[in-house]
C-alpha positions in Angstrom: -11.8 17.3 -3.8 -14.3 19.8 -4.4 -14.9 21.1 -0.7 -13.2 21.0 2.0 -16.1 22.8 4.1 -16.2 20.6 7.4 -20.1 20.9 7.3 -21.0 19.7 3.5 -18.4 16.9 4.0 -20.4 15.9 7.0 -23.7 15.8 5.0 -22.0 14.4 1.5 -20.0 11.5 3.5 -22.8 10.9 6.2 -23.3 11.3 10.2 -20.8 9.4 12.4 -21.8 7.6 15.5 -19.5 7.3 18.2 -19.9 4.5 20.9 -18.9 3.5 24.2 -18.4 0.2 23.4 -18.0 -1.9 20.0 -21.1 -2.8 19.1 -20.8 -6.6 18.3 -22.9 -8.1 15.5 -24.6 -11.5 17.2 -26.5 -12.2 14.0 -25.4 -13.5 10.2 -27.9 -13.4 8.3 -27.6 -15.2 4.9 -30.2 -14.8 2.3 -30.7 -17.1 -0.5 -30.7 -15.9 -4.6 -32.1 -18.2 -7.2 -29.0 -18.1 -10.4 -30.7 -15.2 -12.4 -31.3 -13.0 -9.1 -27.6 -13.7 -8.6 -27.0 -12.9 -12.1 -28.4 -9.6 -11.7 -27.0 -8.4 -8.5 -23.3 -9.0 -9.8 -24.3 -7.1 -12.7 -25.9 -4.2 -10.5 -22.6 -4.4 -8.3 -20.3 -3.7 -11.4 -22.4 -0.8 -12.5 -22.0 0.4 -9.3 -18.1 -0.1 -9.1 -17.4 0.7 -12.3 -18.9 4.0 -11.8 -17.2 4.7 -8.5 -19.9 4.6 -6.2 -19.2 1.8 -4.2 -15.7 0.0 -3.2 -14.6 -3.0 -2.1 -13.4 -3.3 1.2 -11.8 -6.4 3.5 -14.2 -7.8 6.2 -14.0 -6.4 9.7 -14.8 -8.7 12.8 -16.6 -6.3 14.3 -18.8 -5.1 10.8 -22.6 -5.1 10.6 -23.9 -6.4 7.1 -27.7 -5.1 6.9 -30.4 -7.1 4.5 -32.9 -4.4 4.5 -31.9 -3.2 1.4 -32.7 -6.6 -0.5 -36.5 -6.7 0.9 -38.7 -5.6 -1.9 -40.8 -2.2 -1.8 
C-alpha cells in the first residue's frame, strides 16, 4: 500500500453511500452484442484484468449492474 492517509484512500477508492434501506434493483436490463462487438469487449475485459484494474467478483442479489457505460459518446 502506498498510503494509508484516511482522506486519499477515500478519493483513490471512491465515496461510499450509506442507506437506510437496501436498495433493490427492479430492473435487468440485457443488451444485445452482434459476435465482433462481443469479440471486442472480452478482449477489452482481459486488458483490463490482466492489468489489475478490474476484478471478478460473485453476483450479489441485491447488486445494481448499470448500462450507461456501453451507450456511445
Amino acid at each position: 500500500m502506498i498510503t494509508s492517509d484516511k482522506e486519499i484512500l477515500t478519493c483513490v477508492r471512491g465515496a461510499t453511500i450509506e442507506f437506510d434501506t437496501r436498495p433493490h434493483n427492479t430492473k435487468h436490463l440485457q443488451s444485445a452484442f452482434s459476435v465482433e462487438e462481443s469479440a471486442i469487449i472480452d478482449s477489452e475485459i482481459a486488458k483490463l484484468l490482466s492489468k489489475n484494474i478490474i476484478e471478478t467478483t460473485n453476483h450479489d442479489p441485491y447488486e445494481v449492474i448499470s448500462n450507461i457505460f456501453i451507450r456511445p459518446k
